[in-house]
N, C-alpha and C positions, 0 to 999 in steps of 0.2 A: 517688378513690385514698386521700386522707385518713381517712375515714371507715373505709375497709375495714383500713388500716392498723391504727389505733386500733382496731378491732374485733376486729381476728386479736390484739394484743397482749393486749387484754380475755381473750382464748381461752386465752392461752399463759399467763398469770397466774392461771389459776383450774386448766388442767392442766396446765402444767411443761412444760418441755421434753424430750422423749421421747426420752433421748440413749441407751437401750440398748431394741434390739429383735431378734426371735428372727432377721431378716437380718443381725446384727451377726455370729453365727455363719460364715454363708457371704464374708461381705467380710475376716473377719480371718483364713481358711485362706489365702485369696486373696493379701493382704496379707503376710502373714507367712514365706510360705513363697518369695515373691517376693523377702523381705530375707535368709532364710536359704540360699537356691540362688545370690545375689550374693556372698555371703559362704564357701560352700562353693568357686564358681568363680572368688576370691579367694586363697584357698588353695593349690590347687590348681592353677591356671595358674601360681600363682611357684614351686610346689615340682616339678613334673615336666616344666614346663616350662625352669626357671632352674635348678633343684637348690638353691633357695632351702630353709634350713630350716624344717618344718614346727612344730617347738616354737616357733620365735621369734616364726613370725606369729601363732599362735593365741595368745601370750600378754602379746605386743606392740603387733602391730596391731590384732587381732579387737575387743578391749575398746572401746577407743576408735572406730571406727570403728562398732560397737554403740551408744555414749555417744551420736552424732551421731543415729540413729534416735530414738532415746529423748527424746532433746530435743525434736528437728522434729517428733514427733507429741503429745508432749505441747504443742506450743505451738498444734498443730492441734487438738486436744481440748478445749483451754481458747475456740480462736479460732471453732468452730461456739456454742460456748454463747453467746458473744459476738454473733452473728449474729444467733441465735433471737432473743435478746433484741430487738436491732434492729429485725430485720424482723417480729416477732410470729408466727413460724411455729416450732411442735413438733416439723417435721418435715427439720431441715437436717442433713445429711450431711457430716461431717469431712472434709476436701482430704487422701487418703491422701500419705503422704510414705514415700522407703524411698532405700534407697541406689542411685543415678543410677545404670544397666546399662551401658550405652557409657564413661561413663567407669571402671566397672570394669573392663573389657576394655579399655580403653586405659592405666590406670595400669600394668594388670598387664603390657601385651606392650609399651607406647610408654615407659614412665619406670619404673617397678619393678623391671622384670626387666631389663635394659639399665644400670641401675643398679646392680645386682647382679653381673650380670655386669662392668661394668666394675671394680667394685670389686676382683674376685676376680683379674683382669687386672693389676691394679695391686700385687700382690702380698698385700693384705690374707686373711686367712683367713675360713673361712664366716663366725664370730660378727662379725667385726671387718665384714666388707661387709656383711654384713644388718643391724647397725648403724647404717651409714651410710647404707643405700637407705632403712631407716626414717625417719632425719631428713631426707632429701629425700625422702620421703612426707610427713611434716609437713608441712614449708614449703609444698611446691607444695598442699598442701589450706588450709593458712591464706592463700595468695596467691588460691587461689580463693573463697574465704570472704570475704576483700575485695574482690574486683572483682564480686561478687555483690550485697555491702550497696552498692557506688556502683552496679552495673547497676538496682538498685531504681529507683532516679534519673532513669533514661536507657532504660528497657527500650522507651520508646514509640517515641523517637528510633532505635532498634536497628531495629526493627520497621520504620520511616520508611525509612531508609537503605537496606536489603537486604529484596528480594522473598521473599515465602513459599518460595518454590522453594525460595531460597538458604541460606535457615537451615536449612528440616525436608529437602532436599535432602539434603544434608550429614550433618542426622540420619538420615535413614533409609538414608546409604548405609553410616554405619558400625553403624545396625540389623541389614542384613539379611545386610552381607559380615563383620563381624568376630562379632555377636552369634549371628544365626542359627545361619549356619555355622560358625563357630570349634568350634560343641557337638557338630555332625557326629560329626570322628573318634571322641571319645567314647563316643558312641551307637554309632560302628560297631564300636566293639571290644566291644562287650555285646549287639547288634540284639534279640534276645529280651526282654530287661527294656528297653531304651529304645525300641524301637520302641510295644513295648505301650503305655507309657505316654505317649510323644507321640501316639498316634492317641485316648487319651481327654481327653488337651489340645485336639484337633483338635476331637472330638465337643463337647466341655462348654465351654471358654472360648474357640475359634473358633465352632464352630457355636453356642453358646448351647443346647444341651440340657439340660434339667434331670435327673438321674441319680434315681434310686430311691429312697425316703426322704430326696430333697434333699441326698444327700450333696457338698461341695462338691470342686468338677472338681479344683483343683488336689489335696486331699488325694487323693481316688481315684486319680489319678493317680502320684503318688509314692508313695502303700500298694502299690497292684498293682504296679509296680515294684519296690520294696523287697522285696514277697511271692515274687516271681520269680525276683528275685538270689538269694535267702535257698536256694528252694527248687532252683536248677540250680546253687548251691554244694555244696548237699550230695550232690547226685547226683555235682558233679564231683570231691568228696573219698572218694567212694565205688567211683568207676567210671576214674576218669584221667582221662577226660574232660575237653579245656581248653573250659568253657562258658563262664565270664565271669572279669574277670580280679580280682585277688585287693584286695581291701579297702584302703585307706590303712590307714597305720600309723604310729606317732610312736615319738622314738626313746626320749622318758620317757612314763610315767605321766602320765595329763590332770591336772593340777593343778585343785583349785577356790579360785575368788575368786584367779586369777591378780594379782598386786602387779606385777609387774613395766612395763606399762605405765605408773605411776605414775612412772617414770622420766623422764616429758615434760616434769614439773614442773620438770626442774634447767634444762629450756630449753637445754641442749647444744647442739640443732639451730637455735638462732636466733643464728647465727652468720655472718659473712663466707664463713669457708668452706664454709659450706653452703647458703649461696646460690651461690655461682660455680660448686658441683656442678649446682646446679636452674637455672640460667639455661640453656642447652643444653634444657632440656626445656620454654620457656616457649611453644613452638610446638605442645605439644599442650596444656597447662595452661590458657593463655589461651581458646581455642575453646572445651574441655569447660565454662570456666564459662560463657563467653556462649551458646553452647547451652542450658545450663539455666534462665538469665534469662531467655532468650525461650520456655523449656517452661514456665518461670512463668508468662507472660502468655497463653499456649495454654490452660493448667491452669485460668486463674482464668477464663477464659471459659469454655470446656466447662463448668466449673462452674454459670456465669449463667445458661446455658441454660437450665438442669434448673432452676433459681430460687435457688440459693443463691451470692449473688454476695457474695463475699468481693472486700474491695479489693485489685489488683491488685500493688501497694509492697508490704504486708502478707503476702502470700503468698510474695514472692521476698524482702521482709526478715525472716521467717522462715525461709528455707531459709538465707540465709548467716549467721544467728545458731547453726543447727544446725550448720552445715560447720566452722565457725571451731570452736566449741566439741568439736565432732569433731579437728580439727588440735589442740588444747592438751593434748588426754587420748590423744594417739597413733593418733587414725585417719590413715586414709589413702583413704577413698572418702569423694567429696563427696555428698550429700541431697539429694534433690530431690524435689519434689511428682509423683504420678504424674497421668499422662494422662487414666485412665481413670473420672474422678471418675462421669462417668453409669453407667458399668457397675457402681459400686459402690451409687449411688443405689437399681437399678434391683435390687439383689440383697439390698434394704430394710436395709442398714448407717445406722447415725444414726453417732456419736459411739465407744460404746464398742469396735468394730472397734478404730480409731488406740489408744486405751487401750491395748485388750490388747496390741494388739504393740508398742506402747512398752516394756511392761513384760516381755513375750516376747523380745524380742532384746534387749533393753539386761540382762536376765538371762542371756542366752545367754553375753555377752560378758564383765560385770562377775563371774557367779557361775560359770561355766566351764563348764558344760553345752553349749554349741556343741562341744567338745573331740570329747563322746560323737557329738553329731548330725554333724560331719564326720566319725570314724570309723565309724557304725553305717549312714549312708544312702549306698546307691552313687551315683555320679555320675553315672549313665546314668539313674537313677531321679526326679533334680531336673532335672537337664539341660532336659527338652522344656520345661520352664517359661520359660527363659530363650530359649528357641529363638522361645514365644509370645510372649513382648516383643520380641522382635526385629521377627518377622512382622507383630505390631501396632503396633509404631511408624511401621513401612515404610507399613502400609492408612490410619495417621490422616494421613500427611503427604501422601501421593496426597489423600486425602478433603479436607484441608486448603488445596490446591493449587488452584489454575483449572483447568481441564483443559487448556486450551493450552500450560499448562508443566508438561506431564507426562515431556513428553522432558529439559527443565529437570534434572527429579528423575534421568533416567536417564543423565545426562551425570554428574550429582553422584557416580553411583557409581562411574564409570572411573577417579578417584584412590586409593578405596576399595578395587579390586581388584588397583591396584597394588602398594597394601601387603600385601596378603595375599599374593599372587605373594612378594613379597619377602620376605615373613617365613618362606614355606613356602625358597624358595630357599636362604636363610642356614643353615637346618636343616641344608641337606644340604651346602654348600660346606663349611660349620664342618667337618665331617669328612671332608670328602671328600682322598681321596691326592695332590696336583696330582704329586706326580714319577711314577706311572705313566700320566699322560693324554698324550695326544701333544700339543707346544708350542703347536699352533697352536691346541687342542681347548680348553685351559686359557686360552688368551686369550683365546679367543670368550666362554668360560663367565664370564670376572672381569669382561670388559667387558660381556657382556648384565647382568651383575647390577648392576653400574654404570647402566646405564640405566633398570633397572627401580626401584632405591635413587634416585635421583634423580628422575623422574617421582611414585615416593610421595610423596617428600619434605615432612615437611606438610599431607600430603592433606588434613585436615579445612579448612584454608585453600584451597586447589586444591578442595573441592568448592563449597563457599561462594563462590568468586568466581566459577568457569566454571558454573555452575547460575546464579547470579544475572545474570550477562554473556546466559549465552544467552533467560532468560527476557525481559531487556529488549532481546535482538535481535528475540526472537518478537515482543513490543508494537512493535519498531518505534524502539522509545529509542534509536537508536544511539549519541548523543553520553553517555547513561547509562552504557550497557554497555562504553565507549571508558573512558570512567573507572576502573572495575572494572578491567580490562585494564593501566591503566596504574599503577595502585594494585598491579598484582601483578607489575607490573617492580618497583617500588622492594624487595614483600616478596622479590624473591627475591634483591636484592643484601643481603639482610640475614640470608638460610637459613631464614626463616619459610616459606618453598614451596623445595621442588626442593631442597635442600639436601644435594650431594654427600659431605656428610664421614660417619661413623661414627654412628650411633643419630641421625639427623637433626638433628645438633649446628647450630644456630647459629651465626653470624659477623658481624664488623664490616668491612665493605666494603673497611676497608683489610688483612684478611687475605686479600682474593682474589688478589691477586699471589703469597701465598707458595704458595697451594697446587699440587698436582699438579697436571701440563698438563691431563689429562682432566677432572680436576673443576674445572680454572679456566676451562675449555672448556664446560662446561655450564653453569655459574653466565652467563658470555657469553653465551651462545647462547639462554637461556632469557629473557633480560632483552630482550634484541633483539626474540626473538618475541614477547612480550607487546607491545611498544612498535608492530610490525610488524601485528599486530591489531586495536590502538588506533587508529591509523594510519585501519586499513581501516574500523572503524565511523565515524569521526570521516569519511572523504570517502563514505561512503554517506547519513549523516546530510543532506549539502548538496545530494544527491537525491531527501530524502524531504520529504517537506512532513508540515504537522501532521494533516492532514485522513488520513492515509494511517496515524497511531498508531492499535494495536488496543486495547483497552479492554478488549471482554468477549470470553466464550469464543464465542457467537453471530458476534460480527464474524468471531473467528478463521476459525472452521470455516464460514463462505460465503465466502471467499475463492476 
């Protein structure tokens, strides 16, 4: 092993490290257009979904948020060179980095836009709340930027603590229910341009088909899309025809080398009162990063694999050096290393891929050319990309998983589609007439949605615990799984789970006296059952003996 070491470095000293090659091409469309569809579905979910201003985020958040890409991949560009040198190989492939997908969909539907809205609630005017949800987008991305640099520390211990089920569980239920499907309706208000180009996402970066002159899947993809919007635009300004609907729009002129980000510098947001705004939202804040600490640890192994094994600390203390320095320059999505380091190996990217899109989105952001790519590319045309990270995070955490806790993974998702019930529900109460509904019709409707807001509550905590509870039911841990259970009474006298009040707010246990009977009736009631649970693994456990724990997936399935 010595010798071959010192031999390959011999190799790598006489040709250099071969950090740009013609697959650098097909990994950085891949790449890039991954950071640019997070960023377009960034925009986009706070402005049509919230009536969030479209000028303020493209010139407020976009930048910095950009800045955080720019970093994490240049420190991943510097950190393969690093490697090569190590290991004596020419041949090491940069730990793609791009902006976390779940957490984008969760800042924007669980803390951004809830934030916004409540602002505008509170009497503030649009500039004045989109101000404010900006600097509780700061904060909650520098709080996660910290519990990321100590997760460095402790990711093993994470790992130790909660079964695979339980973490990528959790991930893949807010993959496949918030990410996937969230892009649906989108796609279905365009089907002609998104379908086409979801089914060449289907063909080339699901199925793995190489396209025609090697052109890569994601650009074909979003070209033939963009080609089709463009082309049943003009047919539908020509004929009346309503074929796709009409373009985003801003209410100025894109500005270039947007300044106004540079706002973050006066540190406004690092304030008293703008923490007691972000505490309320530390029940999705906290998850999204521990989720990414352990994608760390995912990332740096998938990596090993293929042989390019970057240290573990070093991978996830890069990503919170990017996030933090993303919160100071006004982002608002945290960084994270992607998954699919083999798929990029495999489509012969070294090094210069991360380059380029370092320097492609952190210009996007800094020189104001995103302005144009969010105005000029329809949304049904990037969409199916986003759809495929969904669907692929969903296949690696199944693959990732034993098989005996596959149901694990599908429990994880019943909190996941609670929230989406709920958030589709809100849509329509928000407007809906209650004085033409008959009394009794209107009660049923406020208290099902009461149930269904309470059951979400937290979900990413609710999939984490009952995915890991049930996987250690499946092994047979019962006095484990009793833990989990009781660990999730205490969360829910605290509103970290099940949390009855308003945008899944938070509380100190001595506020559950004040509340509404029904929500001080749930918080009750839900502590009990977890306790009543626990209860039951804890006297099953005194019926099982050790010889009866399941280990592998073999034991399982001859039962």
């Amino acid at each position: 092993g010595l010798c071959h070491t010192q031999f390959s470095r011999c190799v790598l000293n006489q040709q250099g490290y071969q950090w740009a090659r013609p697959g650098d091409v097909n990994a950085f469309f891949g790449l890039m257009l991954d950071n640019i569809a997070g960023l377009v579905l960034l925009v986009s979910m706070l402005s049509t979904g919230y009536g969030f201003p479209v000028d303020f985020a493209l010139a407020y958040m976009v930048p910095g948020t950009a800045i955080g890409v720019l970093v994490g991949d240049m420190i991943f560009f510097v950190m393969a060179f690093m490697l090569a040198k190590r290991i004596g190989s020419n041949s090491v492939t940069a730990m793609p980095l791009g902006l976390d997908t779940p957490s984008t969909i969760g800042m924007a539907l669980l803390v951004l836009g809830p934030a916004y809205t409540a602002g505008i609630e509170s009497g503030l005017d649009s500039q004045a709340a989109a101000m404010q949800t900006w600097h509780i987008g700061m904060l909650a991305i520098l709080i996660t930027g910290v519990i990321k640099a100590f997760g460095a520390t402790i990711a093993n211990w994470i790992h130790r603590v909660f079964p695979r089920a339980g973490l990528l569980g959790s991930l893949a239920a807010i993959a496949l229910v918030l990410i996937s499907f969230s892009q649906m309706p989108k796609i279905g208000e365009s089907p002609i341009v998104g379908l086409a180009s979801l089914v060449i996402v289907f063909i080339t970066l699901i199925g793995r088909k190489h396209l025609p002159g090697k052109v890569p899947g994601a650009l074909a993809a979003v070209g033939v899309g963009c080609l089709l919007y463009y082309l049943l635009f003009a047919i539908q300004n020509g004929t009346g025809m309503a074929l796709v609907p009409v373009a985003h729009s801003l209410g100025d002129e894109p500005v270039w080398f947007p300044q106004q980000w540079m706002e973050a510098w006066k540190f406004q947001w690092l304030s008293m009162e703008t923490l007691k705004l972000t505490v309320p939202y530390l029940g999705y804040i906290v998850p999204f990063a521990v989720v990414t600490i352990v994608g760390g640890v995912d990332c740096a192994e998938s990596a090993a694999s293929v042989g390019d094994k970057f240290k573990t600390s070093r991978v996830i203390g890069a990503e919170a050096i990017a996030t933090v320095v993303a919160a100071l320059c006004g982002g608002v999505i945290q960084t994270t290393p992607y998954i699919g380091h083999p798929a990029y190996k495999a489509m012969g990217g070294r090094a210069a891929y991360v380059l380029a899109t370092a320097l492609f989105i952190g210009g996007a952001g800094l020189a104001g050319y995103f302005s144009y790519l969010f105005l000029w590319i329809p949304e049904a045309a990037v969409l199916p990309i986003l759809i495929f990270i969904g669907i692929e995070i969903t296949a690696q955490s199944f693959h990732a998983t034993p098989r005996r806790h596959y149901a694990a993974i599908a429990v994880a998702c019943i909190p996941a589609l609670a929230k989406l019930v709920a958030i589709q529900l809100s849509m329509f109460m928000g407007v809906m007439d209650f004085s033409s509904v008959p009394e009794g019709a209107a009660a049923f409707l406020q208290g099902h949605l009461l149930v269904i807001n309470v059951l979400a509550g937290g979900f990413i905590f609710t999939s984490l615990i009952w995915a890991s509870a049930v996987a250690k039911i499946i092994d047979r841990r019962y006095v484990t799984a009793a833990w989990y259970l009781v660990a999730a009474s205490v969360l829910v006298l605290f509103g970290v789970m099940h949390s009855p009040l308003a945008g899944d707010r938070m509380f100190w246990p001595t506020e559950i006296a004040e509340m509404a009977t029904d929500s001080r009736g749930y918080v009750i009631q839900y502590c009990i059952a977890y306790l009543v649970m626990a209860a039951i693994c804890f006297g099953m456990s005194a019926v099982t003996t050790k010889d009866e724990f399941i280990d592998t997936d073999e034991a399982f399935e001859n039962i």
